[in-house]
C-alpha positions in Angstrom: -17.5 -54.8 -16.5 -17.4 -51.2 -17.0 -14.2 -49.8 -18.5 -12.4 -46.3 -18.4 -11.5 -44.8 -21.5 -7.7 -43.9 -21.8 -8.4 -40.5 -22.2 -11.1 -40.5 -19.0 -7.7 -42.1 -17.3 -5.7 -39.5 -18.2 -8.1 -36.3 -17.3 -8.2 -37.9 -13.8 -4.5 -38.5 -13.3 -4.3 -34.5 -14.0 -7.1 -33.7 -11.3 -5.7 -36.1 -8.8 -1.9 -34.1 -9.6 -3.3 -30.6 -9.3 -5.6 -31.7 -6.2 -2.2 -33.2 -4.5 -0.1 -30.2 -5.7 -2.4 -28.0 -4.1 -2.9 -30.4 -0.9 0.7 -29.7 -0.5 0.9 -26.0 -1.0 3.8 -24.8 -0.7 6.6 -27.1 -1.7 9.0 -24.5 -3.5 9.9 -20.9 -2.2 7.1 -18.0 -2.8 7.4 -14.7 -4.3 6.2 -11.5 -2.6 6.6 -8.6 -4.9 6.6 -5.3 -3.3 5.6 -2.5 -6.0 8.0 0.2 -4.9 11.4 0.9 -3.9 12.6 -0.5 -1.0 13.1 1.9 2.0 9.0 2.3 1.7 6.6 1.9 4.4 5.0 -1.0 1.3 8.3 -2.5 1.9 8.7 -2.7 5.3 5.4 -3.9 6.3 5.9 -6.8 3.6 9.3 -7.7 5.3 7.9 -7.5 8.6 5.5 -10.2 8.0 7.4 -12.3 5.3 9.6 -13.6 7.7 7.1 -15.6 10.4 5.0 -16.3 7.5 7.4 -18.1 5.6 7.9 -20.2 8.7 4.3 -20.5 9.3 4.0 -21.9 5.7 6.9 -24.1 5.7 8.7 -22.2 2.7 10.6 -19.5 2.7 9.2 -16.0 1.2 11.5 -14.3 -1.2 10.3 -10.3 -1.4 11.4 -8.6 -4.4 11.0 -5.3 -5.3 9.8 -3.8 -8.5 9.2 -0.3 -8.4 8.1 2.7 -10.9 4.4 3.7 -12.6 3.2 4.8 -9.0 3.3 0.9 -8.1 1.3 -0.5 -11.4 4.2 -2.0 -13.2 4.9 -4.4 -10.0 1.5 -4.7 -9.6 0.5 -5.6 -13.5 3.3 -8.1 -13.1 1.5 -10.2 -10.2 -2.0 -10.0 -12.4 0.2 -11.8 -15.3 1.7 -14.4 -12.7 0.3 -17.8 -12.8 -2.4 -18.3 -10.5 -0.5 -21.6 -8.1 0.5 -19.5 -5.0 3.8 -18.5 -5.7 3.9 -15.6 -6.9 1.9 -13.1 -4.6 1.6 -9.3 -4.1 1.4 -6.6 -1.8 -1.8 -4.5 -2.9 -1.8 -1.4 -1.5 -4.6 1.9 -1.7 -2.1 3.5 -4.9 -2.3 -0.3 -7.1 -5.8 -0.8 -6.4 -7.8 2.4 -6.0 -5.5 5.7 -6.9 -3.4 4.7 -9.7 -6.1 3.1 -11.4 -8.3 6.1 -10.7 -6.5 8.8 -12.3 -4.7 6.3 -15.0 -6.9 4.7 -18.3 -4.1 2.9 -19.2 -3.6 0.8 -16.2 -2.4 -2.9 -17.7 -5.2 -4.7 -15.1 -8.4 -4.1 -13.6 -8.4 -4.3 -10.1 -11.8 -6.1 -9.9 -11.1 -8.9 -12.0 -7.3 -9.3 -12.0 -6.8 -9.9 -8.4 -7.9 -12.8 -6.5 -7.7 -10.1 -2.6 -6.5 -12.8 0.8 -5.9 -10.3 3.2 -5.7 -6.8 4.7 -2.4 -7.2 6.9 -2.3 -3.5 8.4 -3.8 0.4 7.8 -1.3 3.4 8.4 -1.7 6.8 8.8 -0.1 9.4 6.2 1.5 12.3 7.1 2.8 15.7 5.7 5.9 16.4 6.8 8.8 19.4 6.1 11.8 19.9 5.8 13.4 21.6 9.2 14.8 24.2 7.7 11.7 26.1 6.3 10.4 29.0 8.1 7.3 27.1 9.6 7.3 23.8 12.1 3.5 23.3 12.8 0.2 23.0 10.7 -1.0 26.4 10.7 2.4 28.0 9.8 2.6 25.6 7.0 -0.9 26.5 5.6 -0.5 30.4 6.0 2.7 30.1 3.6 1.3 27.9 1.3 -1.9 30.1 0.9 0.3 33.4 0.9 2.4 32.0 -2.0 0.9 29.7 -4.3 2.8 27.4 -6.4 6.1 28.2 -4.5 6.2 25.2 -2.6 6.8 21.2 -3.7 6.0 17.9 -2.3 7.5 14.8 -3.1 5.3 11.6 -3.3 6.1 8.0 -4.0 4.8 8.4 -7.1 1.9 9.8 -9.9 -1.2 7.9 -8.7 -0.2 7.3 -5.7 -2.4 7.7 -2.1 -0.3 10.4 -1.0 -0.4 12.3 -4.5 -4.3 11.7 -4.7 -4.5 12.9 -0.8 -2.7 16.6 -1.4 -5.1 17.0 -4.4 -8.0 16.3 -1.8 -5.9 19.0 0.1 -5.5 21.5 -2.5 -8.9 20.9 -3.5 -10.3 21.9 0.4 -7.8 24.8 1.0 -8.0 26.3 -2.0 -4.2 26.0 -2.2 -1.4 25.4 -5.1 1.6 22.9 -4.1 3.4 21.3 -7.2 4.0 17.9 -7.2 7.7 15.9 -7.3 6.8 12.4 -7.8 9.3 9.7 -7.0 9.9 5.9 -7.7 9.0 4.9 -4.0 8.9 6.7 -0.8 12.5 6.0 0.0 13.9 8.5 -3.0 11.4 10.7 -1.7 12.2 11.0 1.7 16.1 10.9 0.4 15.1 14.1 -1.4 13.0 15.5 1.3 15.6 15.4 4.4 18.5 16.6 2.3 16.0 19.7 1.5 16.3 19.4 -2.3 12.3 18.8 -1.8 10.6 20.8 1.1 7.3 18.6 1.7 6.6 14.9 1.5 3.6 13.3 1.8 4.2 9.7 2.5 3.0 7.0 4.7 3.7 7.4 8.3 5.7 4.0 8.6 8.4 5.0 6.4 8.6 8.6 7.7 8.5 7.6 11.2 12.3 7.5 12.1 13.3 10.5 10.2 10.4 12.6 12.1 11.6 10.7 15.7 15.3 12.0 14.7 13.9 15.6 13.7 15.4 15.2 10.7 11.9 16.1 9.4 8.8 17.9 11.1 5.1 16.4 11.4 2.8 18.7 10.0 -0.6 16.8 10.0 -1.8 13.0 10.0 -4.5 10.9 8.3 -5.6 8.9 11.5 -8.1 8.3 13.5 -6.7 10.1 16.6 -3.6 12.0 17.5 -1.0 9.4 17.8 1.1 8.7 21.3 4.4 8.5 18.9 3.4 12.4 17.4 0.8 13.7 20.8 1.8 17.6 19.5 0.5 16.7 15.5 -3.0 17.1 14.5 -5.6 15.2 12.6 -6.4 16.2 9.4 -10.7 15.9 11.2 -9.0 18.6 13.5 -8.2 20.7 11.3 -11.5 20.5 9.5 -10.5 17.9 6.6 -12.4 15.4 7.8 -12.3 14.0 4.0 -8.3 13.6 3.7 -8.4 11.7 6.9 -8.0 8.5 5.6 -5.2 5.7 6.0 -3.4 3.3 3.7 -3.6 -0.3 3.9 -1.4 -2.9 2.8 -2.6 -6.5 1.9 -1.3 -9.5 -0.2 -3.0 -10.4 -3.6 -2.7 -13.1 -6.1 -3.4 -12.9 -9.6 -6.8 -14.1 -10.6 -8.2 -17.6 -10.3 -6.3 -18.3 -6.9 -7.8 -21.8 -5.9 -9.8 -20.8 -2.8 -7.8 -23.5 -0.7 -4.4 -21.8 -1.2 -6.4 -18.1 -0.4 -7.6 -19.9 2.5 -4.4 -21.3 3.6 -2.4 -17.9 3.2 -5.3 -16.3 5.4 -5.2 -18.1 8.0 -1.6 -18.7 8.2 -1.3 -14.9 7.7 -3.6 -14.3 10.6 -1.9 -16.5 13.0 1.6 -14.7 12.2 -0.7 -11.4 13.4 -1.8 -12.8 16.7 2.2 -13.1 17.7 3.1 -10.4 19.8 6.6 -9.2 18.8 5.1 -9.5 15.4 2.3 -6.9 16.5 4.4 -4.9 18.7 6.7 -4.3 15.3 3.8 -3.0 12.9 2.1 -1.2 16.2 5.1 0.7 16.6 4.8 2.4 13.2 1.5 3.8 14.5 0.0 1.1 12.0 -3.5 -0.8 12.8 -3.6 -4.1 12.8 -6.3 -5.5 10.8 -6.1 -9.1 9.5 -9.4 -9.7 7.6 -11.3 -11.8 5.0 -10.3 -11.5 1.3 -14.3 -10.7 1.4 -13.8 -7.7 3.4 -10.4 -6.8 2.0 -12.3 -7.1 -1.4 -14.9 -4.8 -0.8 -12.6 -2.5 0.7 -10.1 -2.2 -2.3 -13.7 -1.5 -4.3 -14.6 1.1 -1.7 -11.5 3.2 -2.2 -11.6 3.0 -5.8 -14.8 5.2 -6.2 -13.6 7.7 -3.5 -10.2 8.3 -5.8 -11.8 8.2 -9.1 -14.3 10.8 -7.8 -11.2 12.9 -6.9 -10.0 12.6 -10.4 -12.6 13.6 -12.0 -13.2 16.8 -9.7 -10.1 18.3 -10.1 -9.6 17.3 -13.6 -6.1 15.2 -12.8 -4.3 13.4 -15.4 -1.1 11.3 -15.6 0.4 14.1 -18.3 
């Protein structure tokens, strides 16, 4: 009669416990960790969704915030988590493609550190003044800045980040000189911005949305595909013949490497449900934000995508993180 070695015993026990522990996924709370501040459009797309998905899951999601580095210490800190599902990120364009594009440094590498489940949404960016400068629309703001260079500053969330990155495609098209005020997240910067101590931001529409609604700031110009219903009177940065800095931020959940595919699965489709619920769409729609709810295939190919465009960027107009 064949007989099982003790040790033979044993290595199965473990597979049969890891295979029920993941069977079960999720018996304990999970860990969203949102790279920036909170007050960001990062963070309010993450708490949009971590609500329904919690109850879709079963467990509650606790979002945390952890900002600073233009989003790679919160992000390095998900790469180091242990890969079981509980500890997840929000990967956004400035963790996965500019920061790591104009930073040598970067504590991970964002195409084997990250095991990508998702795309949840894409926003447009926007420049946006202060209401008390001398100019309200696009072409007023691109005659002063051409007629006095260096005068002006924008705030960003951050060194690295999409918005940062985007004005040096700017500056690099217009032949213009803006100096750049980065920030720990885009909620000190748009702090900053409305109370005028900054004059431009160029943030993520999301998070700039209600200040812009309560003219508190003025639209400039948008990264979108279209004019948007919520800003009919702003331009497209393809309008105004920047067809290259018209591009949108996305904002998907990661885990560190080595995510069993089951629990990647799981989150995905249970991620994709909480999409198809209409309040739930009607909440991101309303920041002017497109849906977009993909495969971590796609999502994967799309964070290497956006990598190359920034570190070409980088390396045209020389940028460093000093």
């Amino acid at each position: 009669m064949f007989r099982r070695s003790a040790s033979t015993l044993g290595a199965l026990a473990l597979c049969a416990t890891a295979a029920h522990a993941q069977s079960v996924y999720p018996n304990k709370p999970i860990h969203l960790l949102v790279p920036f501040a909170p007050g960001g459009t990062t963070d309010l797309i993450a708490r949009i969704v971590a609500g329904p998905l919690g109850r879709e899951l079963g467990q509650p999601i606790v979002v945390d915030n952890k900002g600073g580095g233009g989003g790679s210490i919160g992000a390095a800190e998900t790469a180091r988590a242990a890969p079981d599902g509980y500890n997840l990120g929000v990967a956004t364009v400035s963790t996965t493609a500019t920061n790591p594009a104009i930073n040598p440094k970067i504590p991970y590498n964002v195409a084997t550190d990250f095991t990508p489940i998702i795309n949840i949404a894409a926003t447009p960016n926007v420049i946006a003044a202060n209401t008390k400068l001398p100019f309200h629309d696009y072409k007023g703001f691109l005659a002063a800045v051409k007629s006095e260079p260096g005068k002006y500053t924008y705030a960003t969330p951050g060194t690295g980040s999409i918005t940062h990155l985007m004005m040096e495609m700017f500056k690099l098209s217009t032949h213009t000189e803006i100096v750049h005020v980065p920030y720990r997240g885009s909620g000190p910067a748009l702090n900053d911005a409305v109370a005028g101590q900054v004059p431009l931001i160029f943030d993520n529409l999301p998070s700039s949305l209600p200040f812009i609604k309560d003219k508190r700031l003025i639209a400039l110009v948008v990264a979108a595909p279209n004019r948007l219903p919520t800003l009919p009177d702003v331009p497209t940065f393809k309008e105004v013949g920047l067809e290259e800095v018209n591009r949108m931020a996305y904002y998907g959940l990661v885990g560190p490497k080595g995510l069993p595919k089951d629990i990647v699965d799981k989150i995905n489709a249970a991620t994709r449900k909480v999409l198809q619920d209409p309040a739930i769409r009607k909440r991101i729609e309303e920041t002017d934000s497109i849906i977009m709810a993909d495969t971590p295939e796609a999502f994967a190919k799309q964070m290497q995508e956006e990598l190359a465009v920034y570190k070409n960027v980088v390396v045209k107009q020389k940028l460093t993180l000093d």
